[in-house]
C-alpha positions as CSV (number, residue, x, y, z in Angstrom):
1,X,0.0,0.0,0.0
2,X,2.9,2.6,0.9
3,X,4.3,1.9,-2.7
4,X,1.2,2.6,-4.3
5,X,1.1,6.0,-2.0
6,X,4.7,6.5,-3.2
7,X,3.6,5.7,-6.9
8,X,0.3,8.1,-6.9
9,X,2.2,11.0,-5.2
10,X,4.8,10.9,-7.7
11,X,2.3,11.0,-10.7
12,X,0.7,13.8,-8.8
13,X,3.8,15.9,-8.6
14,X,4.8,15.7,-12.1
15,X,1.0,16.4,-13.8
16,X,0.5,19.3,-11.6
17,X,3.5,21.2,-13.0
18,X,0.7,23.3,-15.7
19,X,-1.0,24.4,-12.2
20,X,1.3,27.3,-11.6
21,X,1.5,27.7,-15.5
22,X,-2.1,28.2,-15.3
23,X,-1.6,30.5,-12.1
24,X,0.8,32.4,-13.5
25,X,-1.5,33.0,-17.2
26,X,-4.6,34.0,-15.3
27,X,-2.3,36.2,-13.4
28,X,-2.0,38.4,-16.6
29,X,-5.4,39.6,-16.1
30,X,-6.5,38.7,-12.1
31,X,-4.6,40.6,-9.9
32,X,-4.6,38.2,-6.6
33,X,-7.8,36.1,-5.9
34,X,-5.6,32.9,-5.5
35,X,-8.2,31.2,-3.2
36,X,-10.8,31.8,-5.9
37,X,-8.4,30.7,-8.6
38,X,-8.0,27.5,-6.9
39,X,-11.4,26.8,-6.3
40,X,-12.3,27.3,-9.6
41,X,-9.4,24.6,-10.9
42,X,-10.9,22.1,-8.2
43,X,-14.0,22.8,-9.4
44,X,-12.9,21.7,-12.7
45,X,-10.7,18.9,-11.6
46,X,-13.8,17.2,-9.1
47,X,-16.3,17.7,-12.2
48,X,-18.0,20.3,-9.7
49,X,-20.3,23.0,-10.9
50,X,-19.3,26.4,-8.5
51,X,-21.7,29.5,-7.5
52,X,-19.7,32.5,-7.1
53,X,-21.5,34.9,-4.6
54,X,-19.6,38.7,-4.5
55,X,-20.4,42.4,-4.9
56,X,-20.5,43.7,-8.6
57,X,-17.1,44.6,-9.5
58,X,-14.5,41.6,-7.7
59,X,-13.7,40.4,-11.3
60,X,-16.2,37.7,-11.1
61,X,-16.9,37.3,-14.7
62,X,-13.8,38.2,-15.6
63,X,-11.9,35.5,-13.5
64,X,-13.9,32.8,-15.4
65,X,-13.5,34.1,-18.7
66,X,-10.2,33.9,-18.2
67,X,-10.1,30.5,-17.0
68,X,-12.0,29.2,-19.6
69,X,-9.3,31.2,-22.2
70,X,-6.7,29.0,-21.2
71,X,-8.0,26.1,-21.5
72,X,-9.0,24.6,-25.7
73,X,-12.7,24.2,-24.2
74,X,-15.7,25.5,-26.2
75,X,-17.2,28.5,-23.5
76,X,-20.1,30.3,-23.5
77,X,-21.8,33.1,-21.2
78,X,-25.0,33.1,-20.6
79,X,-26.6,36.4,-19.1
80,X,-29.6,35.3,-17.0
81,X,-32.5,38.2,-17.1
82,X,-36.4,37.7,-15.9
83,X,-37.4,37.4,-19.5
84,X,-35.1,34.5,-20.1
85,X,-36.9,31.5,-21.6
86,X,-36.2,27.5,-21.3
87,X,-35.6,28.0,-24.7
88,X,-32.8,30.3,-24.8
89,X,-31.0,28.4,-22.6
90,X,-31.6,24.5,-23.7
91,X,-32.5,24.7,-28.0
92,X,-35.4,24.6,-29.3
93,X,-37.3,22.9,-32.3
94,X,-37.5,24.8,-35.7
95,X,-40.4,24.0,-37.8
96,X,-39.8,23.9,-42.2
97,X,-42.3,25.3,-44.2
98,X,-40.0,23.5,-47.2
99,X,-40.2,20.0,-45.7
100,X,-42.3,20.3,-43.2
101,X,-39.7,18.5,-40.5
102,X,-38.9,20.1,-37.4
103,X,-34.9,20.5,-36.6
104,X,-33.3,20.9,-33.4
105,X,-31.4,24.2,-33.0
106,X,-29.3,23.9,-29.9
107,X,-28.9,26.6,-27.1
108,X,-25.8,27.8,-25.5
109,X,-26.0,25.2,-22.7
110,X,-24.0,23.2,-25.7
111,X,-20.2,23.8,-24.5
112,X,-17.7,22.7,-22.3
113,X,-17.7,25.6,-19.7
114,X,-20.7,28.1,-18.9
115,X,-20.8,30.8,-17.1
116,X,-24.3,31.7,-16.2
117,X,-24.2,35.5,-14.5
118,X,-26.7,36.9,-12.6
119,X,-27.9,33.5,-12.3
120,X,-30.3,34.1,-9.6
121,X,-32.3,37.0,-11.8
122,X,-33.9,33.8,-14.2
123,X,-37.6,32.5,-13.4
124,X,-38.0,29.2,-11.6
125,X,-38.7,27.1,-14.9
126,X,-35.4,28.0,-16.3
127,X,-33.9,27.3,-13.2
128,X,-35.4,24.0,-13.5
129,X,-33.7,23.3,-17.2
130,X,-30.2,24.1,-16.0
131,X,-30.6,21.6,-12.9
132,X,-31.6,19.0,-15.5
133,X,-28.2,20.2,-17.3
134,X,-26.4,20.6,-14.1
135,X,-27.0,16.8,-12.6
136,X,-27.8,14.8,-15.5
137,X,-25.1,16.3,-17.6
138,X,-28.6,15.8,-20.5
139,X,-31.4,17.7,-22.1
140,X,-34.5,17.9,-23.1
141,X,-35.9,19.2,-26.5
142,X,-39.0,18.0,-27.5
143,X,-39.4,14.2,-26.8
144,X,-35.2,13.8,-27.1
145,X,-32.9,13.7,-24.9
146,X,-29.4,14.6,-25.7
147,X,-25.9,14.4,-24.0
148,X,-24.1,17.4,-23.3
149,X,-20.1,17.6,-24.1
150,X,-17.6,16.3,-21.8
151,X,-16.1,17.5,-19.8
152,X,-19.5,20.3,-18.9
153,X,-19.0,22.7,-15.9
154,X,-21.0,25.1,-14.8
155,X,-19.6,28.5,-12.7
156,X,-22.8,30.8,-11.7
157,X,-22.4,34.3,-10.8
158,X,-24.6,36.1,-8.0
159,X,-25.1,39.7,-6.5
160,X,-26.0,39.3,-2.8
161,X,-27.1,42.5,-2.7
162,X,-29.5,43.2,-4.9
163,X,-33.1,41.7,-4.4
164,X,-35.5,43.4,-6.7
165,X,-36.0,41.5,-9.8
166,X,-34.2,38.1,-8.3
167,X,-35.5,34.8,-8.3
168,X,-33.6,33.0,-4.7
169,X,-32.2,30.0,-6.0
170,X,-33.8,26.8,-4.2
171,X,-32.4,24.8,-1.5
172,X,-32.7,21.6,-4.2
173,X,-30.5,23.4,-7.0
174,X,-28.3,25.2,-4.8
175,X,-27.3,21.1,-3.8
176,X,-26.0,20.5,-7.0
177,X,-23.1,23.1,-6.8
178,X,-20.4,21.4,-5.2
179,X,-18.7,24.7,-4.2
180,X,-20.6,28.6,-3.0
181,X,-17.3,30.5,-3.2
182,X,-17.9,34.0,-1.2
183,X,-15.5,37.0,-2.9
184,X,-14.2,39.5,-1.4
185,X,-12.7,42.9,-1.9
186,X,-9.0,43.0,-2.8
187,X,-6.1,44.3,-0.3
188,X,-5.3,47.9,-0.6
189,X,-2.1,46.7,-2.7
190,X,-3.6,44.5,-5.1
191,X,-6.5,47.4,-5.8
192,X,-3.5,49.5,-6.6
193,X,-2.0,46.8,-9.0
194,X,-5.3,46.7,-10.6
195,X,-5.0,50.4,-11.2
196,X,-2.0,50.1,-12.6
197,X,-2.8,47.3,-15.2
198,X,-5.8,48.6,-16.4
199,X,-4.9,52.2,-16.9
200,X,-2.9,51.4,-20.1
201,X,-4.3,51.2,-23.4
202,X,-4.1,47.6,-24.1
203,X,-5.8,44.6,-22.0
204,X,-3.7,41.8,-21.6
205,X,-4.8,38.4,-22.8
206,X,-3.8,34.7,-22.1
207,X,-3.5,32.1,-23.9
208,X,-4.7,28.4,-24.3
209,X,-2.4,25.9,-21.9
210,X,-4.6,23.0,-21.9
211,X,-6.3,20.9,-23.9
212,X,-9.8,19.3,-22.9
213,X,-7.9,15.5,-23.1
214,X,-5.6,16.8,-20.4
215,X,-8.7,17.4,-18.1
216,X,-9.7,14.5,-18.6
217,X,-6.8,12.6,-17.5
218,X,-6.2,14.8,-14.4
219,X,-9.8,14.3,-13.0
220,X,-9.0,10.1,-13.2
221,X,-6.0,11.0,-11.2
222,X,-7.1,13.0,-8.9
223,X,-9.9,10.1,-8.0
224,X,-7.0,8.2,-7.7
225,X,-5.1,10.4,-5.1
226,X,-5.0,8.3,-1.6
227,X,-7.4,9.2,1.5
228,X,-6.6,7.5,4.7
229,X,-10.0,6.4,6.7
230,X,-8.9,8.5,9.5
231,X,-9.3,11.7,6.9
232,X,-12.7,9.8,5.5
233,X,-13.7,9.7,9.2
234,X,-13.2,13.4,9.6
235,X,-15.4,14.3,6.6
236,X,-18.1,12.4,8.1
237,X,-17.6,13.8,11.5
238,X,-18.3,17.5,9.7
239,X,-20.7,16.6,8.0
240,X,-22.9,14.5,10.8
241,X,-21.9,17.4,12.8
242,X,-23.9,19.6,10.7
243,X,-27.1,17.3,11.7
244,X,-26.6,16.3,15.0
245,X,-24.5,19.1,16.5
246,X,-25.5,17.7,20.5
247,X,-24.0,14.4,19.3
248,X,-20.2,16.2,19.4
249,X,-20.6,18.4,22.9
250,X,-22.8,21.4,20.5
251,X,-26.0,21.5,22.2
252,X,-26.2,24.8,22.2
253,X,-26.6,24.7,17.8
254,X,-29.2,22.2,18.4
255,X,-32.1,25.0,17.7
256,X,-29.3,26.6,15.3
257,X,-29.7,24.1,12.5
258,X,-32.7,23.4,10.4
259,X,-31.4,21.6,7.9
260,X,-27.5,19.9,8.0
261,X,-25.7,18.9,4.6
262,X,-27.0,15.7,2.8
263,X,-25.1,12.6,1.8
264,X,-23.8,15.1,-1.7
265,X,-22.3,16.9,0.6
266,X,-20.0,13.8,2.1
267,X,-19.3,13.2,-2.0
268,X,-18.2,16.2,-2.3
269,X,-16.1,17.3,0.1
270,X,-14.3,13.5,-0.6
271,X,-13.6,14.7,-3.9
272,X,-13.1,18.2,-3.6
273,X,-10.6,17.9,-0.9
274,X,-8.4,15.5,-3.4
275,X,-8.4,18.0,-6.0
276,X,-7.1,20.6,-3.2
277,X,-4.6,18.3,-2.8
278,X,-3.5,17.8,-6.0
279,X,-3.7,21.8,-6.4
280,X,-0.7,21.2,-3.6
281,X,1.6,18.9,-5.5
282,X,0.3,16.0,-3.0
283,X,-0.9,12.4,-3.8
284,X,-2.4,12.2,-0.7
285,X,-5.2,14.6,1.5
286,X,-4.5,16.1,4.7
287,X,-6.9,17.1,7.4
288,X,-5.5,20.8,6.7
289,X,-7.1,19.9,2.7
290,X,-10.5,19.4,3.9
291,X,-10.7,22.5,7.0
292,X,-9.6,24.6,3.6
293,X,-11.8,23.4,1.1
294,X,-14.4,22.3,4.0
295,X,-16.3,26.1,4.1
296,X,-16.8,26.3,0.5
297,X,-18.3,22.8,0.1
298,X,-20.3,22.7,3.2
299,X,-22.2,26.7,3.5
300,X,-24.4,26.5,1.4
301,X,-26.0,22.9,2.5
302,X,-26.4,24.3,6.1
303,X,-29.5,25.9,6.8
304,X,-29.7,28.2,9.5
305,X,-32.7,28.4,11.8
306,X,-34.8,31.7,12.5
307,X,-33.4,31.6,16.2
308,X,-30.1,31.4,14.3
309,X,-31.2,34.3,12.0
310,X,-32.4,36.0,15.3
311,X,-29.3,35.8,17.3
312,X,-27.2,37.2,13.7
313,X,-25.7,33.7,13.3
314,X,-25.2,32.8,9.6
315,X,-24.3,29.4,7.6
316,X,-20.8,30.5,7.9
317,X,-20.4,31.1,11.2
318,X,-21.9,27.8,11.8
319,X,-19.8,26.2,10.5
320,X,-16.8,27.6,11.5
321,X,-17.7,26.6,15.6
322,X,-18.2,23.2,13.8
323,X,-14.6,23.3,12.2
324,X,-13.1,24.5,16.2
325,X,-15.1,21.7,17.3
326,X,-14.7,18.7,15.8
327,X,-11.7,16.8,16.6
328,X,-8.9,17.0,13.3
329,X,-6.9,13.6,13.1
């Protein structure tokens, strides 16, 4: 077994070389937002759709356009409005006068990599076609069903801060994104930076580094990458934590809690926590992989209660008495 460690951590260390080249081409636009950066990879390494929750402004759209820019991956964007129909999103069907036969225009859902901004300003019954997209990687258009490319990721963008004209995503799709990454404004010295870059006259691009292939490979590795049961313990201490906090000295979050994370949630912070690892060069997970990752996985599956609400506690500071509590391996 310790050869096979040996064996996978040595894979591990020589295919994530391209992660700093990746790092280093985004740079050319991104000033900063390495934990956002890195999300976003494992994101795309765990076959992970990501919601991206900031005020306007942090780059959002930008940072995943960028992404998607370096890596040979068909990308579209998709701005979601009230008006936005099933149809725009998914295809349609396009009746002939000439033949008389109906043909299948396709929508933009048809690509490797969407971004979907503002995704929480579309009506509930597109809402609905995108979680068909989102978990069955398949849609609908007329009475055929037809598979989306591999590999297909979604990464949502959302304004917390505007509520007129928004549609709140429901608890059932908000499931299906394995991370909610929360963005936040940049130190005084990478604002600065910012200013700096963007004052010239030309905008710096990137260019492609990876092929779709490539992905392909990594996310079989990264399955690969050894967890010890201790570390698979610890992800199901968090998460059982989540639903009975009393059961691990929390009574006091008892009446916190409506709702704890469901069995996705295990899955995903598994998965996600491997690709964190393999972000670090490491064959191997670490209890210091999953407290990292462990927030962005696991706030958005936590549902506080109204005494919660009442006493100003929120999902994330929920969890983070859960991360102090919890014993780490």
């Amino acid at each position: 077994m310790s050869h096979d460690i040996r064996a996978i951590n040595e894979r591990v260390r020589k295919e994530s070389v391209f992660v700093e080249e990746l790092f280093s081409e985004i740079g050319k636009v991104i000033v900063g937002q390495r934990p956002l950066l890195e999300r976003m990879l494992v994101g795309l390494l765990a076959d992970g759709h990501i919601l991206l929750e900031g005020v306007p402004g942090l780059a959002k759209t930008l940072a995943i356009k960028t992404l998607a820019n370096t890596i040979e991956a068909k990308f579209q964007r998709i701005q979601f409005t009230p008006d936005l129909l099933p149809a725009d999103l998914i295809g349609t069907l396009i009746y002939n006068l000439k033949t008389g036969d109906f043909t299948v225009k396709h929508g933009p859902i048809f690509a490797n990599i969407i971004l979907a901004d503002e995704i929480n300003r579309a009506p509930a019954k597109v809402q609905s076609a995108l979680l068909e997209a989102m978990q069955e990687k398949q849609v609908t258009i007329g009475e055929t069903t037809y598979k989306l490319p591999t590999p297909f990721l979604v990464l949502a963008t959302q304004n917390p801060i505007e509520h007129e004209g928004t549609y709140p995503l429901p608890e059932a799709q908000i499931d299906r994104f394995m991370l909610k990454v929360k963005i936040t404004y940049p130190s005084r010295d990478e604002e600065r930076s910012i200013l700096e870059r963007h004052s010239v006259a030309s905008v710096p691009s990137v260019r492609s580094l990876v092929h779709l292939q490539r992905i392909e490979e990594v996310r079989s590795l990264v399955r690969d990458i050894y967890m010890d049961d201790k570390i698979k313990n610890y992800i199901l201490d968090l998460v059982f934590a989540t639903r009975n906090p009393d059961k691990f000295n929390m009574r006091e979050m008892i009446d916190l809690i409506s709702f704890g994370a469901s069995p996705r949630a295990t899955l995903a912070l598994a998965l996600a926590s491997k690709a964190y690892a393999f972000l670090k060069g490491r064959g191997y997970v670490t209890p210091e992989d999953v407290k990292s990752i462990g927030p962005d996985v696991l706030r958005h599956r936590i549902i506080p209660s109204f005494e919660a609400e009442a006493e100003n506690k929120t999902s994330d500071s929920l969890l983070q008495q859960i991360l102090d509590v919890v014993e780490v391996p």
